[in-house]
N, C-alpha and C positions, 0 to 999 in steps of 0.2 A: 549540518555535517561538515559544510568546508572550514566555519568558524571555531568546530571543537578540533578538526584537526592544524590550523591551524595556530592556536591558542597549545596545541602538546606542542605543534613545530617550534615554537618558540617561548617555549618551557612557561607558559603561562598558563597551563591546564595539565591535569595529569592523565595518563596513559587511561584509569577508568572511565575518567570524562567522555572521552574519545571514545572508547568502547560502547558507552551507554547512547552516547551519539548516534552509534551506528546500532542498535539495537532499537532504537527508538526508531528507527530511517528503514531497518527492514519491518518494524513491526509497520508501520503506515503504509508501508506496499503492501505489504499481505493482508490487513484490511480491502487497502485498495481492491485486489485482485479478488477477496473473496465476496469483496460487496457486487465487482461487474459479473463475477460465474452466479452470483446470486439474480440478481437482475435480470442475467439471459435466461435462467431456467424458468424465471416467474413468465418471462415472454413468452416461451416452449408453452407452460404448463395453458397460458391464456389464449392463443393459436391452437392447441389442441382443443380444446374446451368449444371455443367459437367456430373453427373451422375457416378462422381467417387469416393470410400471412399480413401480420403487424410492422415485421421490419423493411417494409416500403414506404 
């Protein structure tokens, strides 16, 4: 991200670059974020199941 904006700062990338940069940059969070709400739910779903608290 700092290198496409960078690269527009100094007219060696264009305004798309940059954009898709940052599109790229949120879509890797929102993975991010949907892989950990997935992970804790599979914990929930495995703790229910067993009857045992796991995140200790």
């Amino acid at each position: 991200m700092k290198s496409a904006q960078y690269s527009y700062e100094t007219d060696m990338g264009s305004f798309l670059d940059l954009l898709d940069a940052y599109r790229m940059y949120q879509e890797s969070r929102i993975m991010y974020y949907e892989s950990v709400t997935m992970y804790l739910k599979m914990i929930a779903e495995l703790e229910k199941a067993t009857g045992l608290n796991l995140k200790n």
